[in-house]
N, C-alpha and C positions, 0 to 999 in steps of 0.2 A: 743155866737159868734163862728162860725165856725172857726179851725187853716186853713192858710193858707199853699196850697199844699206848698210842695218842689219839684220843677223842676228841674232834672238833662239830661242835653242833650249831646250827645256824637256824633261827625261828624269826617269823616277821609277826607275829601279834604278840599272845599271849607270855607262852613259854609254858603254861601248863600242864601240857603232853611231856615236855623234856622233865620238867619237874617231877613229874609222877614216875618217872622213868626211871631217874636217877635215886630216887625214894626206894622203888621197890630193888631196884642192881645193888647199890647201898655205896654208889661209887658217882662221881662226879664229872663230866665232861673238863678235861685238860683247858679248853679252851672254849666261851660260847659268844657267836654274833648273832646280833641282831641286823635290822636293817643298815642301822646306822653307830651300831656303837661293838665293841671288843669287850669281853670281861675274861679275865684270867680265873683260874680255880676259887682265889680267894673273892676276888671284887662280886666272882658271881654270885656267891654263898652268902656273902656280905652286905649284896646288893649296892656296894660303895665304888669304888673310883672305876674307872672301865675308858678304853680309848674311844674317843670320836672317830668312826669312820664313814666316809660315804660308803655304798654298795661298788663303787668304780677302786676305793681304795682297799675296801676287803679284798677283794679279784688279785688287785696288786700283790697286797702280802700274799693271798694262797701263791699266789705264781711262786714267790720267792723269800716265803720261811723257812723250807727245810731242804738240806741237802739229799743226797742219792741214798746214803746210807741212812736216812732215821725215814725216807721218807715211803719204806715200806711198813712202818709200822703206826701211818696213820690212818684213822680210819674217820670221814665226814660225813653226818647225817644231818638231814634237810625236814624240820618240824615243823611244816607249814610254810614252808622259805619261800615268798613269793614272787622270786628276783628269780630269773634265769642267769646261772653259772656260761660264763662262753666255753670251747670246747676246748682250750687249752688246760681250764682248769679240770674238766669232766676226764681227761685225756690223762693228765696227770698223775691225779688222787682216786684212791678206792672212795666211793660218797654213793650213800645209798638216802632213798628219798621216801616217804610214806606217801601214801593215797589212798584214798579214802573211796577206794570203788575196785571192785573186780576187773581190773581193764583185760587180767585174761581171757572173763567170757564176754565182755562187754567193749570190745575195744573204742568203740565213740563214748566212752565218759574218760577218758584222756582228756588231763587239761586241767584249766581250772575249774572251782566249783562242780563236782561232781556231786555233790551233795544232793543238790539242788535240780541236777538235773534229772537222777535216781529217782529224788520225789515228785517232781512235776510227771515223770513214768513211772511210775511206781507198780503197773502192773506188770510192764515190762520185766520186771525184774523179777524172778523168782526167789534170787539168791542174793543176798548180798553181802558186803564186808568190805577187807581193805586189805593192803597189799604194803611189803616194802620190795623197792628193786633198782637195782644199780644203776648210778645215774650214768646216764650219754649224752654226744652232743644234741640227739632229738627227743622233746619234750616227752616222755614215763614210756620209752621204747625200750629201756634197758632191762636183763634179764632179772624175772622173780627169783627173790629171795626167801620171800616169807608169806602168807597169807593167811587168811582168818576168815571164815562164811559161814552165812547163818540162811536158815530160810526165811524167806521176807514174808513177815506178820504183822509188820509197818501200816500203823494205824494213823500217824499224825505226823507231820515233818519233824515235831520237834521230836519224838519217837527217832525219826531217822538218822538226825545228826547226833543223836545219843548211842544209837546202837553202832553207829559209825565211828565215834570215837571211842568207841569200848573196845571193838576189832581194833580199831589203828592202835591204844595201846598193846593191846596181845600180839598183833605181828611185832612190832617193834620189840616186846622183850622176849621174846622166846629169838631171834634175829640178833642181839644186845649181850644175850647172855653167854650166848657160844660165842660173838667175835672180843667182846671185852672181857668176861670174867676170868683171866689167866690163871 
């Protein structure tokens, strides 16, 4: 019998992407942070006790929660995480990240807010969607794993961050389902 992964997900606003995620897998992230805080399986479902951490002391524990042996079978995703991971943790851990733009065909919307920048060019773009791909120690250089594109019929910005986060859920779970559903 196969171990079962360990999921750790890390979101800096919402969490409503991870939420919907975990809805439709029908399975729960082992462990999720936010900016500033830890929640375990239960605290997260429960929305109740969760650890205080800074982003300096999350870093910490990734270094040094899990030994050689359990530590192939954890797998970390980045749901809006707006903290850069250093390269010992990227180095470490399998951690795959979403983004919210084609940076295969598009590679200047790497980065932050690509959203925003897609629409301020909107003609630029023929095609758009979102991507997940392995994080590295440099900022969404790491190899695709999943993507989702549409052709751009994008009429309104708020159009755009809609159709963008529709693609970021679809790569994510078709990406979610083959590495967690054991």
């Amino acid at each position: 019998m196969k171990d079962e992964p360990i999921w750790i997900a890390l979101f800096s606003q919402t969490g409503t992407e991870l939420r919907e995620l975990e809805n439709y897998l029908g399975i729960s992230p082992t462990i999720v942070m936010s900016n500033s805080k830890i929640y375990d399986k239960t605290s997260w479902n429960n929305k109740s006790s969760f650890w205080k951490k800074s982003h300096n002391e999350i870093v910490y524990w990734l270094l040094n929660a899990y030994d050689e042996k359990t530590l192939s079978r954890v797998i970390i995703t980045l749901h809006g995480y707006l903290r850069i991971l250093p390269p010992e943790v990227c180095n470490k851990y399998k951690i795959y990240n979403g983004h919210p733009a084609l940076i295969n065909l598009y590679p200047e919307l790497k980065g932050k807010d690509p959203q925003i920048r897609t629409w301020q060019n909107n003609s630029k773009y023929p095609i758009i969607g979102s991507i997940v791909h392995r994080v590295v120690a440099e900022v969404d250089a790491g190899e695709i794993v999943s993507s989702v594109a549409y052709t751009n019929r994008i009429e309104s910005e708020n159009e755009m961050f809609t159709q963008l986060r529709i693609s970021s859920f679809h790569a994510w779970k078709w990406f979610l389902r083959n590495k967690l559903c054991v």
